[in-house]
N, C-alpha and C positions, 0 to 999 in steps of 0.2 A: 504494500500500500504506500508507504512510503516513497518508495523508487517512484509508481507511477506520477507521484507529485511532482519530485527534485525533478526527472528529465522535461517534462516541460516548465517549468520554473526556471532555469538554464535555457533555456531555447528565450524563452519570454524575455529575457533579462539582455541578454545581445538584441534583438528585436528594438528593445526601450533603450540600449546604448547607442544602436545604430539610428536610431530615428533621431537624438540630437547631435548627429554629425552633417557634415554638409552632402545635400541630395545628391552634387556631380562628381562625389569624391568618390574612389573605387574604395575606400575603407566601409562606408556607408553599403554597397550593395555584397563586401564581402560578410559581414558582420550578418547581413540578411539570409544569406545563404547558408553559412555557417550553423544560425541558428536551430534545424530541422537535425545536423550532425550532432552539435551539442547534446541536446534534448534526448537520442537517440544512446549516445554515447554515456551521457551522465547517467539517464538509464540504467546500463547494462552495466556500469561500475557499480554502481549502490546496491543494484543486489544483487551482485555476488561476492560484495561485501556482506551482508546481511546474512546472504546462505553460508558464508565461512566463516562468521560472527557466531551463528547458529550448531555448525558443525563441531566449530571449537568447545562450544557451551554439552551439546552430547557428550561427545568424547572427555571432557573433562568428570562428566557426572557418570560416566561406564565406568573411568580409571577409578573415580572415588568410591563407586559402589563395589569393584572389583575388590581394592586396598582392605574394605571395612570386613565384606565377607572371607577373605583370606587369615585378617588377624582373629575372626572370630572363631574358622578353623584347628588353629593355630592353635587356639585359649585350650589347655586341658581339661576346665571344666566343663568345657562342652559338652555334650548327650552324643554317643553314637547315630541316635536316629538325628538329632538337629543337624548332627556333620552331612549326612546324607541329603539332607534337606538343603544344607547350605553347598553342597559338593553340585546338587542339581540346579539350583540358582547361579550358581556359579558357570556350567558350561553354557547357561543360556544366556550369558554375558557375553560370554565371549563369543559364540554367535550371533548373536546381535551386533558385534564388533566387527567379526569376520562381513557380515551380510550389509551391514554400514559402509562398510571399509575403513573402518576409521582406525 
């Protein structure tokens, strides 16, 4: 949602720079031209900022969830069934990881 704002907000914005330059000057009909690239360009930066903002936020909450269930493995006073419990939570992390690619 965001993105689809910024690239035309960008586009609009040279549009309104190029309208106070002078009409016979080539800066004036590049800036007009320009604007449609911008718009299109600013676009596709921001989100795939957004999607690798997002990406990183996953991956960071797989590794922590990973970490937590590991030491709780770990703990000797764990229950055999809970290890089991937490031995299958655990491979479907790491699938979720694998099938992520993260």
């Amino acid at each position: 949602m965001m993105a689809s704002f910024g690239g035309p907000g960008g586009g609009i914005g040279l549009v309104a720079f190029a309208d106070h330059m002078d009409e016979d000057g080539i800066w004036n009909d590049l800036f007009l031209y320009l604007a449609p690239v911008v718009a299109i360009t600013s676009t596709f930066f921001v989100s795939w900022a957004i999607a690798k903002l997002e990406e990183r936020e996953i991956r960071s909450k797989n590794s922590r969830a990973v970490r937590t269930i590991q030491a709780e493995i770990s703990d000797p006073e764990t229950g055999l069934d809970r290890k089991n419990e937490l031995r299958a939570m655990l491979r479907k992390l790491q699938d979720e990881r694998i099938a992520l690619r993260l």
